[in-house]
GUBA-48490 format. One record per residue (C-alpha): residue in three letters; x, y, z; residue number from 1. Coordinates in steps of 0.05 Angstrom, whole numbers. Layout:
N
REC | aa | xx | yy | zz | i
REC | Ala | X | Y | Z | NUM
...
END
This chain:
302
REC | aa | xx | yy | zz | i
REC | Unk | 0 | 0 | 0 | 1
REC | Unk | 27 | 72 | -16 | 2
REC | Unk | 41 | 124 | 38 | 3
REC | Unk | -18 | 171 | -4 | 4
REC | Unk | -71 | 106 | 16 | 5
REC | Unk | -45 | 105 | 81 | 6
REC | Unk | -55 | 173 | 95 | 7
REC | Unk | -120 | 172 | 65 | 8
REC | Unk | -135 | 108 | 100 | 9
REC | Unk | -118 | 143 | 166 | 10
REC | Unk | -162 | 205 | 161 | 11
REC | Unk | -220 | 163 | 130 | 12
REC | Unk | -229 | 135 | 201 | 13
REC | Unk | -272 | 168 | 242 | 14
REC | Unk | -237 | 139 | 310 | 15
REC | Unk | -169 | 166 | 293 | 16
REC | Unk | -165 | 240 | 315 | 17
REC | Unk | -105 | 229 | 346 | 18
REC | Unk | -71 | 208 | 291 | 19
REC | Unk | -95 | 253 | 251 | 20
REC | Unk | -73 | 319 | 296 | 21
REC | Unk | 1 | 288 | 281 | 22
REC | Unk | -9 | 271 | 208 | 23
REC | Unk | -22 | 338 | 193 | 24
REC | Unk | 32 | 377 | 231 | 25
REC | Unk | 72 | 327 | 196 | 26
REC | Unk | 51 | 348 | 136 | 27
REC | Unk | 51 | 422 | 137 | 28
REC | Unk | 130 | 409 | 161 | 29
REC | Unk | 147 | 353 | 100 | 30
REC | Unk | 114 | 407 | 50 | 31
REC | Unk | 141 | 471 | 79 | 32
REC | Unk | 210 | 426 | 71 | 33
REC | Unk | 211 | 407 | 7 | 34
REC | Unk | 179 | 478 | -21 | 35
REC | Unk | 230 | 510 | 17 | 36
REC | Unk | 282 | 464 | -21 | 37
REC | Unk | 255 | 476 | -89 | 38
REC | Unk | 259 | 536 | -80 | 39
REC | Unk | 324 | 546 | -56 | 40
REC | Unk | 349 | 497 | -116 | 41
REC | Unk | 308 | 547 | -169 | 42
REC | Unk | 336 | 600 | -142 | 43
REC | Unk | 271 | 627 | -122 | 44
REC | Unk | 284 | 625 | -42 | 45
REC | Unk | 255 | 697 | -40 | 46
REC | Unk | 187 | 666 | -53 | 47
REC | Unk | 190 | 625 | 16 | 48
REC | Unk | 169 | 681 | 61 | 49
REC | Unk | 104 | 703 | 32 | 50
REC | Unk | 92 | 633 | 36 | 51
REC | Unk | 102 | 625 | 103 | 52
REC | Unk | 59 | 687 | 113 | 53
REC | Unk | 3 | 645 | 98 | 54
REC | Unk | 12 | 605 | 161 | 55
REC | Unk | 40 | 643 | 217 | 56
REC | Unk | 12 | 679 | 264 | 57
REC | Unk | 29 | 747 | 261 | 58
REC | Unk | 24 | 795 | 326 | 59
REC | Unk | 7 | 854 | 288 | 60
REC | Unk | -70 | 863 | 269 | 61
REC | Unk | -67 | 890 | 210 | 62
REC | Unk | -28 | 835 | 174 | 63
REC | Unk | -72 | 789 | 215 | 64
REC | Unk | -140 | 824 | 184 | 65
REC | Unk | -102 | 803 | 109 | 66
REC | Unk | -90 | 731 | 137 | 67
REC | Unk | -148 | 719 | 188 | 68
REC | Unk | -147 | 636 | 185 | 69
REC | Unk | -73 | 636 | 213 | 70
REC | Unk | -101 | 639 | 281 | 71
REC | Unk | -112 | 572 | 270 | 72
REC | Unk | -50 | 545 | 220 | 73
REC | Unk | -1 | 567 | 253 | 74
REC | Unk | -14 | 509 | 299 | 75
REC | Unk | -4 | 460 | 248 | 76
REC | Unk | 61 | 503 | 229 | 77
REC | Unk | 128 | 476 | 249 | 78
REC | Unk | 202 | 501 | 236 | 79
REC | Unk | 255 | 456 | 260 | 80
REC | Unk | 260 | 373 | 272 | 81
REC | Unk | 263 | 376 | 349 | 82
REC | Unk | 217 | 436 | 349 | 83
REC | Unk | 155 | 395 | 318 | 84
REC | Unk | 185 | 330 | 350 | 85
REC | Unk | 172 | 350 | 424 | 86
REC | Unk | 106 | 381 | 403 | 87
REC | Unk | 82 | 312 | 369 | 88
REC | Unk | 109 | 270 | 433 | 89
REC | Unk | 70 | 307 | 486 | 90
REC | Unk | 9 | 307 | 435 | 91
REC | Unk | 17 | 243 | 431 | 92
REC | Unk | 32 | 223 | 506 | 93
REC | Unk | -24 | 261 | 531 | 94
REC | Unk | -73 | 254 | 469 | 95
REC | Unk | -74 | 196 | 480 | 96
REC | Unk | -107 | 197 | 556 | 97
REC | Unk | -148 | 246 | 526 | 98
REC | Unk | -176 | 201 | 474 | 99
REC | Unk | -193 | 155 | 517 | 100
REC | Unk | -225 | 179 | 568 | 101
REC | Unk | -268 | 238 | 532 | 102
REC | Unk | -260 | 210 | 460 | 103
REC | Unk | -240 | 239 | 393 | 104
REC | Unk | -288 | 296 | 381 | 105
REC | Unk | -271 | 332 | 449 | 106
REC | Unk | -195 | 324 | 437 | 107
REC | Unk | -201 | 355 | 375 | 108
REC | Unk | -244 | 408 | 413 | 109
REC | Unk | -179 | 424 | 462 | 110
REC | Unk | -133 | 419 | 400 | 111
REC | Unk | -173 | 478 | 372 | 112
REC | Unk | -197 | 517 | 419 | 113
REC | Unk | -112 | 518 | 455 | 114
REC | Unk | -92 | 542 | 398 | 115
REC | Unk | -146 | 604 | 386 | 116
REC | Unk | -130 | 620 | 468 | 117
REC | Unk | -65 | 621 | 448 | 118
REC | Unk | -70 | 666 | 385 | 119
REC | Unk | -117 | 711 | 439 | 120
REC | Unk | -72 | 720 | 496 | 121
REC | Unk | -11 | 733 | 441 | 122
REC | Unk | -43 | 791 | 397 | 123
REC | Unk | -68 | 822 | 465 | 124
REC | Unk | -2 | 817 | 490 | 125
REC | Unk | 33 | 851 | 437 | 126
REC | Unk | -13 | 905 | 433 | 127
REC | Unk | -31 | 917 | 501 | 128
REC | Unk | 27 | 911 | 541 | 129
REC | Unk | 73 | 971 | 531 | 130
REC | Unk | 138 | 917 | 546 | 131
REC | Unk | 120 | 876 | 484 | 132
REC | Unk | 92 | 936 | 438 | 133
REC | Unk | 157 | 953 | 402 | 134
REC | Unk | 156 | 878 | 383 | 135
REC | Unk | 90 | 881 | 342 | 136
REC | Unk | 99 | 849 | 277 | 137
REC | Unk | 138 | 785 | 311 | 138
REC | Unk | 101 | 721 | 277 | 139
REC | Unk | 94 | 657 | 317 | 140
REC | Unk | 84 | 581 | 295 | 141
REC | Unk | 87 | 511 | 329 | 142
REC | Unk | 27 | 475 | 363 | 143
REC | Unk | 53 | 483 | 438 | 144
REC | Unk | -6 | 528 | 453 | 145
REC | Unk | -57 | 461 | 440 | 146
REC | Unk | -6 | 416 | 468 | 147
REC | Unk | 4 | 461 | 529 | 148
REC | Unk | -78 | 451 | 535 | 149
REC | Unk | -79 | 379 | 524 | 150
REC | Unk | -30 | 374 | 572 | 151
REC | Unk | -70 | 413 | 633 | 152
REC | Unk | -133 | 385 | 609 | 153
REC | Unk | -106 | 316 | 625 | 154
REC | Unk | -69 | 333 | 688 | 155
REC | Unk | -141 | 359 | 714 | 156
REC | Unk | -187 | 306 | 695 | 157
REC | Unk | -134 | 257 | 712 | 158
REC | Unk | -88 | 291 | 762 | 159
REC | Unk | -51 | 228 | 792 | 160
REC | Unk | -38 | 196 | 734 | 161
REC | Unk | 32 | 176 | 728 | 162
REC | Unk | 86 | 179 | 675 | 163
REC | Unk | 149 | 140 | 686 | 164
REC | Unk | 201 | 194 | 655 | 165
REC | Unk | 274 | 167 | 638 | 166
REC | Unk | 315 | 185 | 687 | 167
REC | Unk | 275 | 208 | 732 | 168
REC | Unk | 220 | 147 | 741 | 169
REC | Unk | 149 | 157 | 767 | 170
REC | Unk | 122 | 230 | 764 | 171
REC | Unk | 47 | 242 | 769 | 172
REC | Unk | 29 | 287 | 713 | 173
REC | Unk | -9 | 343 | 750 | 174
REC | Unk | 65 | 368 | 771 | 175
REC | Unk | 91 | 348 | 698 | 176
REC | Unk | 33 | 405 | 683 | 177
REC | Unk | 60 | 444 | 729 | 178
REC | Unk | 134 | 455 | 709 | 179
REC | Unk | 112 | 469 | 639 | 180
REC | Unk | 66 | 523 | 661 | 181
REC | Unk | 121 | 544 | 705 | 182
REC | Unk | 173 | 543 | 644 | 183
REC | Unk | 127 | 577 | 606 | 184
REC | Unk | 120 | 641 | 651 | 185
REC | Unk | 195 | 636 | 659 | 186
REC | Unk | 199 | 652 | 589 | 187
REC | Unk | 163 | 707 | 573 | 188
REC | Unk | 217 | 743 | 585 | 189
REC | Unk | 264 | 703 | 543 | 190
REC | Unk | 280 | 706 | 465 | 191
REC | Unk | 212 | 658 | 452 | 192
REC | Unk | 164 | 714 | 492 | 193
REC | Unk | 113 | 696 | 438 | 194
REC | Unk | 106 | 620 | 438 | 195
REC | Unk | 122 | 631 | 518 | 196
REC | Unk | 45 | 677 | 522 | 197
REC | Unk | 11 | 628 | 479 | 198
REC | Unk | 25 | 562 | 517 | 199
REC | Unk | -7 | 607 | 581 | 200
REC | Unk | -70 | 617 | 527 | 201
REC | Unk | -70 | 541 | 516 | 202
REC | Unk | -57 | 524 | 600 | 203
REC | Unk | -113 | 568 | 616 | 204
REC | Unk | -166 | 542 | 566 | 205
REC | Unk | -149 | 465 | 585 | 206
REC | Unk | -159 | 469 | 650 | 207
REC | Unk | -232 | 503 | 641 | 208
REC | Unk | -246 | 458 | 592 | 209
REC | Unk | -251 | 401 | 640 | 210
REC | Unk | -273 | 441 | 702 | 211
REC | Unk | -331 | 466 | 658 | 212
REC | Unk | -343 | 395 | 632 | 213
REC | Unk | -348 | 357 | 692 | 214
REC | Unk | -396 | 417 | 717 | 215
REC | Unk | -438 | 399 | 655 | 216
REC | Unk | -422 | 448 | 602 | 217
REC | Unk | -379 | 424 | 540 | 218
REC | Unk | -342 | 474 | 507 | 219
REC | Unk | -326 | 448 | 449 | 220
REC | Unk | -393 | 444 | 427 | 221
REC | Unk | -377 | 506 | 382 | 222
REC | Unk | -312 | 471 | 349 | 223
REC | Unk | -357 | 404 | 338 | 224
REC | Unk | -414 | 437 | 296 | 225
REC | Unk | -369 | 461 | 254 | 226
REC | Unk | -330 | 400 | 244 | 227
REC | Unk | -401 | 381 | 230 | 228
REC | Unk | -422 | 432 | 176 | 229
REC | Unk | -363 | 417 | 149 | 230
REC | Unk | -360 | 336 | 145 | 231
REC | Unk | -443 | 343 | 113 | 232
REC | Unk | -409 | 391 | 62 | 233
REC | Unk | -349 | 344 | 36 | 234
REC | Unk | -386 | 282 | 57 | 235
REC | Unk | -403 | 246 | -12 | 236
REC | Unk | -475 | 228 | -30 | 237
REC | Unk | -504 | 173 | -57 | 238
REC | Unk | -518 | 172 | -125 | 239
REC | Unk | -580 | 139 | -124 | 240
REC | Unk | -635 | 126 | -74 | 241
REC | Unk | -686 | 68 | -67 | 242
REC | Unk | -762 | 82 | -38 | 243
REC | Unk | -798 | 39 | -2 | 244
REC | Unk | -869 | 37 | 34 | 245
REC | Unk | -843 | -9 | 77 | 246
REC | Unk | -838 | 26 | 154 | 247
REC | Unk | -766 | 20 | 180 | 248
REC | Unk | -759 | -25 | 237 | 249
REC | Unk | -720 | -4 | 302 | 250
REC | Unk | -635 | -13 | 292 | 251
REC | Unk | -631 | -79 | 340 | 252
REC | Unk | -566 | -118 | 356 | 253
REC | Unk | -568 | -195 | 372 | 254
REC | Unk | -541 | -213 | 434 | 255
REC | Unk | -501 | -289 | 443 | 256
REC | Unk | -562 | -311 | 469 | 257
REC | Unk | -597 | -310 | 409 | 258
REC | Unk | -638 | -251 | 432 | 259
REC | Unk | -645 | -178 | 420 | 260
REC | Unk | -628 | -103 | 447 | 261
REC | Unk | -639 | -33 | 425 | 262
REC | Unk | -574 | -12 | 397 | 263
REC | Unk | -582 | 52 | 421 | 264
REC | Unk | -587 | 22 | 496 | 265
REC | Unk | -520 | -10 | 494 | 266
REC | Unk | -489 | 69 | 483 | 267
REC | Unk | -479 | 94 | 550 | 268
REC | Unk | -522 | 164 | 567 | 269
REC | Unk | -482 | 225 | 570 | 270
REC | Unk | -499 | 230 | 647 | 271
REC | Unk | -472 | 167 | 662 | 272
REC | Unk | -403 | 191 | 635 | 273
REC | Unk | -402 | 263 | 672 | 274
REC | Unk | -416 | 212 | 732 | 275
REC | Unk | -364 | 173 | 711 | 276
REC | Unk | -305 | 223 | 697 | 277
REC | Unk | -326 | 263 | 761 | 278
REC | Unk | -313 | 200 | 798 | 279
REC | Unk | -243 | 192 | 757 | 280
REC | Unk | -230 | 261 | 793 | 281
REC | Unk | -243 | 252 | 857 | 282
REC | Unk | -204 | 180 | 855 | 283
REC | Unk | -170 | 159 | 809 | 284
REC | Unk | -180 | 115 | 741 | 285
REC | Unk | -168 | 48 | 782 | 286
REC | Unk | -232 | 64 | 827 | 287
REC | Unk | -268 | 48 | 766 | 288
REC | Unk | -319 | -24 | 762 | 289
REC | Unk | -309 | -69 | 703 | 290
REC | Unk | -379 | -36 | 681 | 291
REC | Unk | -357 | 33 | 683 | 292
REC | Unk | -291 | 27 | 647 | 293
REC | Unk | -327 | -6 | 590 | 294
REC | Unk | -386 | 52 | 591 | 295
REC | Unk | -335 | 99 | 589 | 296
REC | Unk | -287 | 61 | 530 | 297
REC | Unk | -352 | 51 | 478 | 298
REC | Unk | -371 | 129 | 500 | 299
REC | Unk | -305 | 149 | 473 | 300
REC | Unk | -315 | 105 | 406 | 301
REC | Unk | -375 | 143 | 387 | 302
END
């Protein structure tokens, strides 16, 4: 199979979010590569810039007005191996907790919604605060801002989770959450002030995120319906239809025993999973029945 089906094989799943997140900031880096190489090669490296204009995130509003969907590329924008590496391992590391636990709609939700906090808190920065002002203009790129937000949003729903780190061993990630929040305020006043302010944007937004969730309010809801309007747009139709006067019967599934149950019944209600995932808060993932764990693994398949 060629690495174009597998790509398309991967974002034709609809339980793959995860994957998908990393495919495309891998992406955006392998293209800007290889443009940037062509370029170079046809001696038409002036050309790379403007090009890159169309991605980052630039700090002064009136170049932001010309580009307004780069609040949301440049977290998909990478410069540097170890730069997009580190992002992609902590997306991955934490994503992943994410995933399962809340499933792949609301980790797309906290993918999104870091990175516009971060684009927030980094244009009000630079044009608010008098010590950043004569900055303005200064772009930024990299996905640390949604990364920063996965990141809290895991270390609050699941605060004594632990990550054995080399070197180190056993470290629960609420203080792993911690020192990058703490790095992160350390270097706003470093060479990286921009990407410093918009992993603050991310931090904040995780951690409401999943204090507003388990008090019953989603906040992704906004990011999902458009994922929506968009998937009924591109999704294809079928090219023909067949009527019937027939009455639909009720979607069952057949149990071992021969008999059968609502398919509907076997998805666990919404209620039962705040219940479950405020319990996960209060003690733990292991405090979890047999029962529960499997409510809350096919809620995160849907």
């Amino acid at each position: 199979m060629s690495i174009v089906q597998d790509i398309r094989t991967a974002f034709s799943r609809r339980d793959n979010a995860l994957i998908q997140l990393i495919l495309l900031n891998v992406l955006v880096f392998a293209g800007l590569i290889v443009l940037r190489a062509v370029l170079t090669l046809t001696s038409f490296g002036s050309y790379y810039p403007p090009v890159m204009r169309q991605f980052e995130l630039s700090s002064a509003l009136p170049v932001l007005l010309r580009h307004p969907w780069t609040l949301l590329t440049y977290a998909f924008t990478h410069q540097g191996f170890f730069h997009i590496l580190f992002n992609l391992l902590n997306l991955y590391w934490f994503g992943q907790l994410l995933r399962e636990y809340l499933g792949d709609r609301r980790l797309v939700s906290i993918y999104v919604l870091g990175a516009l906090a971060g684009a927030v808190v980094f244009l009000l920065s630079y044009n608010l605060i008098p010590e950043f002002r004569p900055a303005v203009g200064l772009p930024v790129i990299g996905a640390s801002a949604s990364v920063t937000a996965i990141i809290v949003a895991a270390a609050t729903l699941l605060p004594d989770y632990t990550f054995t780190l080399i070197l180190i061993g056993p470290v629960k990630i609420k203080w792993i959450a911690a020192v990058v929040v703490l790095i992160s305020l350390a270097g706003v006043n470093g060479d990286n002030a921009g990407g410093e302010i918009t992993h603050l944007g991310g931090a904040l937004v995780g951690f409401l995120f999943i204090k507003q969730l388990q008090a019953g309010r989603d906040l992704g809801r906004p990011v999902q319906a458009v994922g929506n309007f968009f998937t009924r747009i591109f999704a294809r139709r079928p090219t023909m239809s067949v009527s019937s006067t027939r009455r639909p019967e009720p979607v069952t599934a057949t149990s071992t025993g021969g008999g059968k149950k609502s398919a509907v019944a076997s998805q666990p209600l919404q209620d039962e999973i705040d219940l479950i995932l405020d319990k996960i808060s209060r003690s733990g993932y292991e405090s979890l029945s047999k029962d529960e764990k499997q409510k809350l693994f096919r809620a995160s398949q849907q």
